[in-house]
N, C-alpha and C positions, 0 to 999 in steps of 0.2 A: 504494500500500500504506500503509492506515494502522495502528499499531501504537500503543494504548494499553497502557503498564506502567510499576511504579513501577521497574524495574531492581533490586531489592534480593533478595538471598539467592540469587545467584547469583556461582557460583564466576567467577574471572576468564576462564578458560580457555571458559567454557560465551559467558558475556557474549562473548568475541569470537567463538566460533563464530556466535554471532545478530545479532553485528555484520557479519560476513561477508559470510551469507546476504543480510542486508538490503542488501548492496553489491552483491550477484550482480543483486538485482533492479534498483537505480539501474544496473550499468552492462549490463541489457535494456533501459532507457531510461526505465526505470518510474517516475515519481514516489515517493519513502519518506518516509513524516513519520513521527516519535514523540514521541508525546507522554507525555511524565515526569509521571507522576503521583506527587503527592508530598502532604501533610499539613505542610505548612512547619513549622508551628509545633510539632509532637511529632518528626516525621523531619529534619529539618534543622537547627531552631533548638533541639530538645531542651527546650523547653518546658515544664518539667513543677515540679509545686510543690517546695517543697525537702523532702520527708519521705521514708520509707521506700517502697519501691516492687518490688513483684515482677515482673520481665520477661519475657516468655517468648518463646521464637522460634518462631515457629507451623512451620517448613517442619520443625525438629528436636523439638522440645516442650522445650528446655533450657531451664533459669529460670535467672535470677540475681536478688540481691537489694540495691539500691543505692539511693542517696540519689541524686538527678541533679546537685546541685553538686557532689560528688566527680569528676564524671567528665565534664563537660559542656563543657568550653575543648577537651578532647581529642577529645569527640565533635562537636563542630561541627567543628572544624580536618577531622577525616577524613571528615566529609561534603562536606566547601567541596571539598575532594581529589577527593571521590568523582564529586562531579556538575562540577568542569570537567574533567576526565578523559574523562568520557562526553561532554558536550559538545565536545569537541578532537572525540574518536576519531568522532563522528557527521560533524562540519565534514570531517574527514579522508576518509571514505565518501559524502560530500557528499548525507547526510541530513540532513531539516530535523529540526531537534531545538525542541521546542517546551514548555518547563517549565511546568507546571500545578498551583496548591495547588487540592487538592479543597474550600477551603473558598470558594476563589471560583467567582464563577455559570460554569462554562463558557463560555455563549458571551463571554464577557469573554476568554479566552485566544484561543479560536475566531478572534474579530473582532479580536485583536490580530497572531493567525499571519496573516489574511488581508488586511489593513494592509500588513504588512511586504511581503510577495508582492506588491503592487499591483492584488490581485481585487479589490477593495471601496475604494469612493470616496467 
């Protein structure tokens, strides 16, 4: 089972129900990978120039409107939180978890998951 998603705008409660599920299938014997797709440098490292900025949350349509140095030490700190949390809780269900910026080429993650694993030589 392979599972591309970036994990975000999902409640805690839902994330471990699909955390679960994914551990239902590893322990049918199933192989599980996921792969975190993520925008490092806008999603993780908040990357964004120092000016005004309207955000919007696509799953609710809420905006807000902020400058990213105001708020940007606190939003990395609860990303870093965010993604070894998931990473633990995948180790823990003994899902391969496999973190992806979409601005690199795929198969560079691809060839790097299958490195780790020992399929490619």
């Amino acid at each position: 089972m392979v599972l591309f998603s970036d994990m975000l705008g999902r409640a805690p409660e839902e994330q471990t129900t699909m955390l679960a599920a994914l551990q239902h299938l590893r322990h049918q014997h199933h192989e599980v990978l996921l792969f975190h797709i993520m925008d490092r440098a806008t999603e993780s490292e908040f990357a964004f120039a120092d000016r005004p900025y309207l955000f919007e949350d696509i799953e609710t349509g809420e905006q807000i409107k902020l400058q990213p140095n105001q708020v940007r030490d606190q939003y990395r700190a609860a990303m870093q939180r965010y993604e070894q949390e998931l990473a633990l809780r995948c180790g823990q269900y003994k899902i391969d978890f496999v973190p992806v910026d979409i601005r690199e080429p795929f198969d560079k993650a691809l060839y790097a998951y299958l490195v780790k694993r020992g399929k490619v030589r």
